[in-house]
N, C-alpha and C positions, 0 to 999 in steps of 0.2 A: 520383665520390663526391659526395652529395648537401653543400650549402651548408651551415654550421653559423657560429651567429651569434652572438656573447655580447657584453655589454654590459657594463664595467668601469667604476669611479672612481680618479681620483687620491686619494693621500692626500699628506699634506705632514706628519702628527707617527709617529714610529717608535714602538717600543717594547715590552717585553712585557706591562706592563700594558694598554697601547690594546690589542694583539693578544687578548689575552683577552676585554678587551670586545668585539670588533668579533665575535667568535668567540659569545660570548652571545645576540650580536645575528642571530647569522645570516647574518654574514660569512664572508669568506674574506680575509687579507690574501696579498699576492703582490705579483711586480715583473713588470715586461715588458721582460726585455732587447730592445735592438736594436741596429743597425748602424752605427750613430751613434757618435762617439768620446767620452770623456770621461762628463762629468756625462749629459751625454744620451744616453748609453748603455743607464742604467737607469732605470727611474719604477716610482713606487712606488707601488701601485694596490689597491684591495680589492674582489670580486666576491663577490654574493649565492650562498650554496651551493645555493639552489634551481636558480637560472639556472646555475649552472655542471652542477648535475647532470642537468638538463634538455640542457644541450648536448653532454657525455660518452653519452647514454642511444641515438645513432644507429648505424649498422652501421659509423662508423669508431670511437667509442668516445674510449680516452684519444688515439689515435694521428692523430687526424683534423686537419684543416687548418680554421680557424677563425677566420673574421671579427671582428676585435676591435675595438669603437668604443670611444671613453675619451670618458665625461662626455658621451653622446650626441652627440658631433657629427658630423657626416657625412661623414667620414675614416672610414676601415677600414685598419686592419693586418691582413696574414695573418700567423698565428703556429699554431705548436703547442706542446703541453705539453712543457716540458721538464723540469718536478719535480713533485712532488707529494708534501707531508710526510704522514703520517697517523697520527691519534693510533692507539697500539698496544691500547690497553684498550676505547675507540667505535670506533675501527676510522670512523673522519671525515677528513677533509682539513681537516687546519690551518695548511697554507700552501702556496701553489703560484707555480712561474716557468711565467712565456710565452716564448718563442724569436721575434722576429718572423723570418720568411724572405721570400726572393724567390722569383715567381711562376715566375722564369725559369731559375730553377738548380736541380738535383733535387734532394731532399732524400733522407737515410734516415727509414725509416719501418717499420711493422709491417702486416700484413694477414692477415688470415684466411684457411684452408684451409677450402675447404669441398668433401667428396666427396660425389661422384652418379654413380647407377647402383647394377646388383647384383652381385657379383662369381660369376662363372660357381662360384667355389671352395664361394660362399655356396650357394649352388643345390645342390648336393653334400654340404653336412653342415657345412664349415668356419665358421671364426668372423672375422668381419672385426673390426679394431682400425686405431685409427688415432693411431701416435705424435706425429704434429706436427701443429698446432692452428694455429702462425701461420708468418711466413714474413717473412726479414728483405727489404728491398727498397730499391733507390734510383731516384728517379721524381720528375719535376717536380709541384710541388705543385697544380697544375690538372689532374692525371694520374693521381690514386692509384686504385687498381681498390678496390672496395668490397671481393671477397675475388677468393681464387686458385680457380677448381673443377680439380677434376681428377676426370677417368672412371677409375673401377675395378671397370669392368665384365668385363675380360677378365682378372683375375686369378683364380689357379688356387690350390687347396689346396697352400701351402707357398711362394710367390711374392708378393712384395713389389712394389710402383710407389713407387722414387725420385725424386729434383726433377732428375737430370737426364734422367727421361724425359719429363716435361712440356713441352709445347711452352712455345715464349716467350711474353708479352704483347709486342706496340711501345710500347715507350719505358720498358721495365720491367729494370731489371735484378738478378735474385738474388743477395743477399749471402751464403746458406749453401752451405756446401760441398755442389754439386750430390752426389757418390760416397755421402757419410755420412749426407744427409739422407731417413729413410725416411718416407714421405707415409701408407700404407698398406700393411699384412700381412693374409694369408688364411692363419690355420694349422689344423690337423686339431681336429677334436671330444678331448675327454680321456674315453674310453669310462670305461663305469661301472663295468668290471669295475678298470680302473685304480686305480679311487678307495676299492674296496671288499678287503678281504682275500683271499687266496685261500681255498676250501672244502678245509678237512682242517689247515691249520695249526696252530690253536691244537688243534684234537682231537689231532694227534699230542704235540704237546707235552703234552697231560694225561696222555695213555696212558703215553706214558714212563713219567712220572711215577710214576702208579698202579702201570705194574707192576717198578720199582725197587724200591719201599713192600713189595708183596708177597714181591718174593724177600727181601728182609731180614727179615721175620716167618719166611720159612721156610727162611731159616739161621740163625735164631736157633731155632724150634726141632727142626732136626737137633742143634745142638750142646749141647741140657740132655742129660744122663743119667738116667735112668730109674729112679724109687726103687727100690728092693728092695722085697722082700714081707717084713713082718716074719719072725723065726723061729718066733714060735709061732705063723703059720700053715698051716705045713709037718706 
């Protein structure tokens, strides 16, 4: 996964009012936990939401490992996102935590699915779909694969490609239940006639109808009686 670099300040006053402004300003307030015990565990920092949305915008996204310098100095922590607050109405990031990690111990993480190929089912009429998008994973941080591919070339109409018929990555190991997680389905076309009524349906149901209608005018009139003819025209 390609190098992602962001540039933070310390802050030294808290609060919600400062937060608002820094937020006006084009900020971002946040903390950067680390490994560190006590007070210096946490620092309390604020990053430009350009610069941070410039550094989310690459193919690892919120999930990526990221160079962090504080107040420019030529120190780097790796860290990745471990919060991200956002307002619900802008729909912005209005407060975010960093996790510092070590380079040398694997971290969990998220990655992309990405399928290639054509599925022989596709070829044939069927419809590919593909239920899962990412894919949980734990991998040293100098390790993370940009995404997972999988060929779903040989699937057939009505045949699925699970995670655990994927081959492995070295030094990757999947946190989802390889059985339950489906990567890819090839299911059959939904024919048009499916979708449409069948011909004579509704025609039977009127005819009914109509000729229910009819015999009842004509037992109603079998059952009038028949005037007489007066007598003086006998």
């Amino acid at each position: 996964m390609a190098d992602v670099k962001l540039q933070v300040r310390l802050r030294e006053e808290r609060g919600g009012k400062l937060a608002r402004a820094m937020r006006a300003a084009g900020d971002i307030p946040g903390v950067l936990y680390t490994s560190r015990s006590g007070s210096e565990g946490s620092q309390a920092i604020v990053v430009g939401a350009r610069d941070l949305r410039t550094a989310v915008s690459g193919s690892g996204g919120t999930h990526a490992v990221i160079d962090l310098t504080i107040d420019g100095a030529g120190k780097t922590h790796p860290v990745v996102i471990k919060d991200m607050q956002l307002d619900p109405v802008r729909d912005r990031v209005i407060h975010i935590d960093f996790h510092e990690v070590r380079l040398d111990q694997p971290i969990n993480t998220v990655v992309r699915v990405h399928i290639e190929g054509i599925p022989h089912g596709v070829e044939m009429g069927g419809v590919l779909s593909q239920p899962t998008h990412e894919l949980n994973i734990s991998v040293l941080p100098t390790a993370i694969p940009e995404q997972i591919v999988v060929d779903v070339s040989e699937l057939e109409i009505g045949s699925s490609l699970r995670l655990v018929e994927v081959d492995g990555l070295e030094g990757v190991t999947f946190l989802d239940d390889p059985e339950s997680t489906v990567l890819a389905t090839v299911t059959a076309p939904i024919a048009e006639e499916e979708l449409e009524p069948e011909e004579g349906e509704e025609g039977v149901e009127g005819e009914e109808g109509v000729e229910g209608e009819e015999a009842g005018e004509g037992e109603a009139a079998d059952g009038e009686t028949p005037a007489e003819a007066p007598a003086g025209d006998e």
